[in-house]
C-alpha positions as CSV (number, residue, x, y, z in Angstrom):
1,X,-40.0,4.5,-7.7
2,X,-39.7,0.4,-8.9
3,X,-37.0,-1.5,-7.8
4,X,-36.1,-1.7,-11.5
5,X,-35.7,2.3,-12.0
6,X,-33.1,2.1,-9.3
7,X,-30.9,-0.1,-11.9
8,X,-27.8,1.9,-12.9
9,X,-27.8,0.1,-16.3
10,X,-30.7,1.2,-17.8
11,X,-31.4,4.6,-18.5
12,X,-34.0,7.1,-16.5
13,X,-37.3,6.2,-17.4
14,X,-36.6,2.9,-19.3
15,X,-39.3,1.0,-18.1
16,X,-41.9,3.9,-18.6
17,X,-41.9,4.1,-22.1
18,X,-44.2,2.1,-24.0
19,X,-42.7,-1.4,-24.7
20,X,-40.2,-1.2,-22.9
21,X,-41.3,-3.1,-19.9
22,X,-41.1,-6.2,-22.2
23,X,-37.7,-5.3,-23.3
24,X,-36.5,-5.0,-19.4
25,X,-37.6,-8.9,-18.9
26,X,-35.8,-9.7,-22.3
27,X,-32.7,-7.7,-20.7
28,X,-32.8,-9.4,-17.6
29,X,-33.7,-13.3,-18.5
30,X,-30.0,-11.9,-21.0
31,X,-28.1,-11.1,-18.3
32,X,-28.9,-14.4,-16.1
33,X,-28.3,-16.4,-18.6
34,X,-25.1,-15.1,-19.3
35,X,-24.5,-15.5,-15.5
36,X,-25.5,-18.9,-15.9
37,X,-22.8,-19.0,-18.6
38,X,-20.0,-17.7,-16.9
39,X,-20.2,-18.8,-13.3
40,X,-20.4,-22.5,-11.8
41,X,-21.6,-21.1,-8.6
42,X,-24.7,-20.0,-10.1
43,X,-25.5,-22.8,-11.6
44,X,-24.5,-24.9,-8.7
45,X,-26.9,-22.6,-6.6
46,X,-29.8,-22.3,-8.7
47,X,-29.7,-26.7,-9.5
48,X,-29.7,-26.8,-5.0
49,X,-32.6,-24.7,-5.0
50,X,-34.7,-26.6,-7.5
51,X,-32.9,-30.2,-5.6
52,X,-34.0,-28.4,-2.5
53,X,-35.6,-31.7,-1.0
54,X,-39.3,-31.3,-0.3
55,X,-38.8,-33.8,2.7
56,X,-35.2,-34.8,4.0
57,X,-35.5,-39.1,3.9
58,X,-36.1,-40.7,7.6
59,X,-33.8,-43.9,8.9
60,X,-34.3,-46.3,11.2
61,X,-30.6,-47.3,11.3
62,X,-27.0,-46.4,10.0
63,X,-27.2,-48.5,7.3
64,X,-23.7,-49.9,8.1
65,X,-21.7,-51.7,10.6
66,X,-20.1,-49.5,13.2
67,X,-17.0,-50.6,14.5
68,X,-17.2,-51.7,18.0
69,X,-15.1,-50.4,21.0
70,X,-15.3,-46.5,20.1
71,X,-17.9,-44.1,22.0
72,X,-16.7,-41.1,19.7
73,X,-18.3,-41.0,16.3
74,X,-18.4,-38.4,13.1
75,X,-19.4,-37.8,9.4
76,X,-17.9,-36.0,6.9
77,X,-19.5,-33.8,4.3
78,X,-19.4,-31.6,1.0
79,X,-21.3,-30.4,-1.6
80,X,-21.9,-33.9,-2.6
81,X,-24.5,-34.6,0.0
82,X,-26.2,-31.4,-0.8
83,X,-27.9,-29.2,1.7
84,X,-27.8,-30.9,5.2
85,X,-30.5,-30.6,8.0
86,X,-27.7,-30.1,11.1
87,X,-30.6,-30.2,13.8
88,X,-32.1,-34.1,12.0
89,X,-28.1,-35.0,12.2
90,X,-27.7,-33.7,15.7
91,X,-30.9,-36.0,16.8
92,X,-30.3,-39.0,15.3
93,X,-29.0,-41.7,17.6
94,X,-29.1,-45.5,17.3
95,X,-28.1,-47.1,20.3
96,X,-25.7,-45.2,21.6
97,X,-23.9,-44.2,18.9
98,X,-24.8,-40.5,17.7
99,X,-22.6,-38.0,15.9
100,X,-20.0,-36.0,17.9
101,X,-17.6,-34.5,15.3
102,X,-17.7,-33.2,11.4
103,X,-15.4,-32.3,9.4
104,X,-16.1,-30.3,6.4
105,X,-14.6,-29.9,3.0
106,X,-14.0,-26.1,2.5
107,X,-11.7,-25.9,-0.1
108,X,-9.8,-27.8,-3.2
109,X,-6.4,-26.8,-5.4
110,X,-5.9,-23.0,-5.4
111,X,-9.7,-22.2,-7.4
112,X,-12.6,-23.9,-5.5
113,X,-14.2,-23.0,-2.4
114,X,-16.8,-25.8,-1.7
115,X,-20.6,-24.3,-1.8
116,X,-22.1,-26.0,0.9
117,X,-18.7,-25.1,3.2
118,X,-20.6,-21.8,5.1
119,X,-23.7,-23.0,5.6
120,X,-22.3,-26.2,6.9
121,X,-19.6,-24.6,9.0
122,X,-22.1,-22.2,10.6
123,X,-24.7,-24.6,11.4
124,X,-22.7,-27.9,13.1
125,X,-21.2,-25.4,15.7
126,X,-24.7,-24.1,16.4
127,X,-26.5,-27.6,16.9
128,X,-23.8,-28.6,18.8
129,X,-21.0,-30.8,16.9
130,X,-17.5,-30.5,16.9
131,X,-16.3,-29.3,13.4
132,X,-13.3,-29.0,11.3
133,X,-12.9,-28.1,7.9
134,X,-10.6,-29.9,5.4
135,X,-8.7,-29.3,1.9
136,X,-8.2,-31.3,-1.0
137,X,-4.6,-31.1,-1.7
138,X,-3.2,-31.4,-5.0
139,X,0.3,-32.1,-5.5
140,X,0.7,-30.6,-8.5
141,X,-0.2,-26.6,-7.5
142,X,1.7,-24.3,-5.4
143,X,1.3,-25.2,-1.7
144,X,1.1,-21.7,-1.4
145,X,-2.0,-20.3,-3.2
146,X,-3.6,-23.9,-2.0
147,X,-3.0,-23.0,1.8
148,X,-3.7,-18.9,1.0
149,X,-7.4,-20.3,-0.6
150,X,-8.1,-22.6,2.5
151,X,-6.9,-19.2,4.8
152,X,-9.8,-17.5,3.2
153,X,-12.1,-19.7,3.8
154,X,-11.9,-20.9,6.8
155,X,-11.7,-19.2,10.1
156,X,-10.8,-21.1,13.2
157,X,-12.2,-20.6,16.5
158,X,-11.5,-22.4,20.1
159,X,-13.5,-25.9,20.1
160,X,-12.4,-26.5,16.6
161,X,-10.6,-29.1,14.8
162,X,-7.5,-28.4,13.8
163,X,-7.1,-28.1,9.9
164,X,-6.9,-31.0,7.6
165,X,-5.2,-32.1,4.8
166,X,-6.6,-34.4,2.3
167,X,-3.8,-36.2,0.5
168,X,-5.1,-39.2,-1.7
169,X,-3.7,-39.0,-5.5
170,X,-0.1,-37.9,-6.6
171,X,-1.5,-35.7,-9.8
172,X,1.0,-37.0,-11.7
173,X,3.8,-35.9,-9.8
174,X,6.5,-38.3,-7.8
175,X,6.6,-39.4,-4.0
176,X,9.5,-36.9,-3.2
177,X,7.9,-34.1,-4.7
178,X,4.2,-35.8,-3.2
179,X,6.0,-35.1,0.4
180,X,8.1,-32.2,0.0
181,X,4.6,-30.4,-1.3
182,X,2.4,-32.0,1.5
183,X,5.1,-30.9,4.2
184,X,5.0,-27.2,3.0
185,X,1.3,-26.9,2.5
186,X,1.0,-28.4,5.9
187,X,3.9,-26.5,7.9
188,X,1.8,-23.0,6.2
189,X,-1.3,-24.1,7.8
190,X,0.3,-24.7,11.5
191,X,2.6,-20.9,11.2
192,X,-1.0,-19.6,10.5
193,X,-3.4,-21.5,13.2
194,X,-0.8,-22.2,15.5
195,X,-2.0,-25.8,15.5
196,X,-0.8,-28.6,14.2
197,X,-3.3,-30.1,11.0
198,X,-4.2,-33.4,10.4
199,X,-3.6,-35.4,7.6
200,X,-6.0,-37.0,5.7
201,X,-5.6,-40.1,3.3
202,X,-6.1,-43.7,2.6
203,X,-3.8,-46.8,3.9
204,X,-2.6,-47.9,1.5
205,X,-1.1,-44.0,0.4
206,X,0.2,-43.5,3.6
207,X,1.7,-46.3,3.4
208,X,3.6,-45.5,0.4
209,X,3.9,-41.7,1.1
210,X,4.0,-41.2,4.7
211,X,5.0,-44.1,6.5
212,X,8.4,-44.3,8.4
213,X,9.1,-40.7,6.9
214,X,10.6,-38.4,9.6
215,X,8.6,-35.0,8.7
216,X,5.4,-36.8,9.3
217,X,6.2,-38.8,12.5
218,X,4.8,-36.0,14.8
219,X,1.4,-35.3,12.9
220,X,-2.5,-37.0,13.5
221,X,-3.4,-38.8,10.6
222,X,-6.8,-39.7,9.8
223,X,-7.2,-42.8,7.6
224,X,-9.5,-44.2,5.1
225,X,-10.1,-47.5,5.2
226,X,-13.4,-49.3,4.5
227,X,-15.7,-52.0,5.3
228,X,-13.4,-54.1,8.0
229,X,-14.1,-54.8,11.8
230,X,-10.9,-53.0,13.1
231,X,-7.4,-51.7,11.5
232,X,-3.8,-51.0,12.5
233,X,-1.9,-48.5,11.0
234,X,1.6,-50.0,9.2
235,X,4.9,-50.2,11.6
236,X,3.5,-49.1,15.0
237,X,1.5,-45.2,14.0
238,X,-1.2,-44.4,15.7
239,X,-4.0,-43.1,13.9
240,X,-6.2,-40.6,15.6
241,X,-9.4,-40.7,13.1
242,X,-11.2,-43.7,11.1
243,X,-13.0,-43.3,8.1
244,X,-14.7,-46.7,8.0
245,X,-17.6,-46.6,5.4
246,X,-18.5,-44.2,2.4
247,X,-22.1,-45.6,2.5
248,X,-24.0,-44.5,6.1
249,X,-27.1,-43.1,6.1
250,X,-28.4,-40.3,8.0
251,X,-31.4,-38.3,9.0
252,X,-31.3,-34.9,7.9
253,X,-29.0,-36.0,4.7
254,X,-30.3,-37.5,2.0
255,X,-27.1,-38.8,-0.1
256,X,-24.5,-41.2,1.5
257,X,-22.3,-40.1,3.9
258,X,-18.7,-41.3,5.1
259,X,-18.5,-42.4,8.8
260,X,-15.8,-42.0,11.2
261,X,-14.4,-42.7,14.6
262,X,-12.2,-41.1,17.1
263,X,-9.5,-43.0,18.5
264,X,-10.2,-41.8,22.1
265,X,-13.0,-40.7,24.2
266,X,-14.7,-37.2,24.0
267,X,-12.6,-35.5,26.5
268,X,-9.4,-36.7,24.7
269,X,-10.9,-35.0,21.6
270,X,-11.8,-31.7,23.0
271,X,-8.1,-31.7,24.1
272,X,-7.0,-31.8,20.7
273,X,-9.3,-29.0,19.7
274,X,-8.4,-25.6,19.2
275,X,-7.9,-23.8,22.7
């Protein structure tokens, strides 16, 4: 029996009677179009296998300045660098600067799951980089379906991150309800994982958001802030990551890529991995 007798939507024999054959490829090309239609995750899969890259691009150097005095260094990744070769990543080394951590976006609001999360999740802990996956937070929807989609989607396990945050635009809404919303979202993640997440954003909105505010003091923050030798955090924080550039370049990823460093050395960031 053909695979496309076994189909529970067309009746016994469809495809043996004469003409219908060319009716079954006219009912199928239907019905993936429609899926095309009504789900962005087809689409989004079936444009990555056509952008499948032929050949992943080959580079000499990072492409940026990387800030001296840190021996700990990282990307970050989504969707929006497209599939990513782990084991070119992994190899890559200029100097002696290679890449020790990732962390990956997994999920965004309370709707999207990102499409590159499992194959990127699955494949830095196998080639050997410390990962952790992050969530675009939005200010404006319930903390609580945002944490319950990021729950879903992301499983921890000992060697990981802990769980990020990423807080960077207000949605409309003000910087009470910007904190009260971020503290919940955050205080759900740590019940759940038993660790405490990091928080993700810019200077200049922690500045305005977090900084000097008493229900952040305790947390890690990771900060964005680009193209200068060196930083300091506002008052006397410490920040524990650095997003320095949104424009490295990598082997084994073909768009750009943001770059990071770890405030520490390596042993001080297995430390604050999961146990």
């Amino acid at each position: 029996m053909s695979w496309f007798q076994k189909l529970h939507i067309f009746p016994k024999n469809y495809a043996m009677r004469k003409g219908d054959s060319r009716k079954l490829g006219v009912s199928l090309l239907f019905f993936f179009l429609m899926g095309l239609l009504i789900s962005p995750e087809l689409r989004y899969q079936l444009r990555s296998l056509i952008e499948y890259p032929l050949h992943y691009k080959e580079y000499k150097q990072f492409g940026i300045r990387i800030p001296s005095g840190y021996s700990v260094h990282g990307i970050d990744v989504s969707k929006w660098q497209q599939r990513v070769d782990w084991t070119r990543v992994k190899k890559m080394k200029v100097g002696d600067v290679s890449i020790t951590f990732a962390f990956i976006k997994a999920t965004e609001g309370s709707w999207m799951k990102d499409p590159e999360f499992d194959k990127n999740w699955e494949n830095a802990r196998k080639h050997g980089i410390i990962r952790g996956a992050y969530h675009f937070f939005w200010p404006n929807i319930s903390p609580k379906d945002q944490a319950a989609k990021f729950i879903r989607a992301v499983k921890l396990r000992s060697g990981d991150l802990p769980p990020v945050v990423d807080v960077e635009e207000t949605k409309g809404m003000t910087k009470s309800q910007v904190q009260r919303y971020t503290k919940e979202f955050l205080t759900i993640l740590e019940k759940h994982y038993k660790v405490r997440p990091i928080l993700y954003t810019n200077r200049d909105f922690y500045k305005i958001h977090f900084a000097d505010h008493e229900d952040f003091k305790n947390y890690r923050f990771w900060i964005a802030h680009y193209h200068v030798s060196d930083f300091d955090m506002p008052g006397d924080e410490k920040w524990h990551f650095w997003q320095h550039s949104d424009r490295g370049n990598i082997n084994g990823i073909n768009e750009r890529v943001d770059f990071n460093v770890f405030n520490g050395d390596s042993v001080a960031l297995r430390k604050l991995c999961v146990p």
